[in-house]
C-alpha positions as CSV (number, residue, x, y, z in Angstrom):
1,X,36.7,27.2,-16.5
2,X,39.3,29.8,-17.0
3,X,38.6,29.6,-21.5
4,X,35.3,29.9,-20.6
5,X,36.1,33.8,-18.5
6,X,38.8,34.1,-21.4
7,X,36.4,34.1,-24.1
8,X,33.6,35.9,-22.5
9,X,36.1,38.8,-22.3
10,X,37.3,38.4,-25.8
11,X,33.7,38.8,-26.8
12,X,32.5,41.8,-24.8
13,X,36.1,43.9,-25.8
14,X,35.1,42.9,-29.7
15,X,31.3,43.8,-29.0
16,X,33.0,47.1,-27.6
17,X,35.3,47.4,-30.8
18,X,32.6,46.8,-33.2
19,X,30.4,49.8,-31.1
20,X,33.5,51.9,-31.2
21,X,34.5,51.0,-34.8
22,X,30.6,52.5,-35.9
23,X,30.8,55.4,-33.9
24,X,33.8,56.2,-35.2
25,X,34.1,59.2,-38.0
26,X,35.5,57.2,-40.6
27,X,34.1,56.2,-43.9
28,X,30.8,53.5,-44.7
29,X,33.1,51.1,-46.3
30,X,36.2,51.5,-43.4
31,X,33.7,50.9,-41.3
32,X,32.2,47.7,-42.6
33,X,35.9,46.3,-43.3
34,X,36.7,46.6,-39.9
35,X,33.8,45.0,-38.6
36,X,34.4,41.9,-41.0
37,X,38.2,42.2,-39.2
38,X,36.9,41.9,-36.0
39,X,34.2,39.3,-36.5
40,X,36.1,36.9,-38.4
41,X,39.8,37.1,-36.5
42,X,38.5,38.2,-33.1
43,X,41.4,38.2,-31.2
44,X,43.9,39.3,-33.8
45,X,41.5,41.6,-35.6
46,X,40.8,43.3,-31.7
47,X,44.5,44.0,-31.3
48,X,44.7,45.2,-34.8
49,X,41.9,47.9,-34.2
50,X,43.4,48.7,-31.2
51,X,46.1,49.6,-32.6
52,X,45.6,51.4,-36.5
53,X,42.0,51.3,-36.1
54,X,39.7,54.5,-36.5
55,X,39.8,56.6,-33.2
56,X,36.4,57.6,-32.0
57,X,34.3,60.8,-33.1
58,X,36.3,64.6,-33.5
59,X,34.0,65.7,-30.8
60,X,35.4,63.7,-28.1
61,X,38.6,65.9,-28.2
């Protein structure tokens, strides 16, 4: 029971990623490179963007 909470938060904070990743400022192709991150190593590719990922738009200053 507890994997099954586990993973349905792993999967909302990468759906969140993957919002925030495309919302973000940074280039077409940064963008699509960190969306394959995220989708294909969820858990380590989440802490990655976390991390040195593109931060969200200038406007949000």
């Amino acid at each position: 029971m507890e994997y099954g909470i586990i993973g349905l938060l792993i999967l909302a904070l990468d759906i969140w990623a993957l919002i925030s990743v495309w919302g973000s400022g940074s280039s077409m192709g940064a963008k699509i490179i960190w969306s394959l991150i995220i989708l294909i190593l969820p858990v380590i590719g989440l802490l990655l963007w976390f991390f040195v990922g593109p931060r969200g738009s200038a406007s949000a200053i």
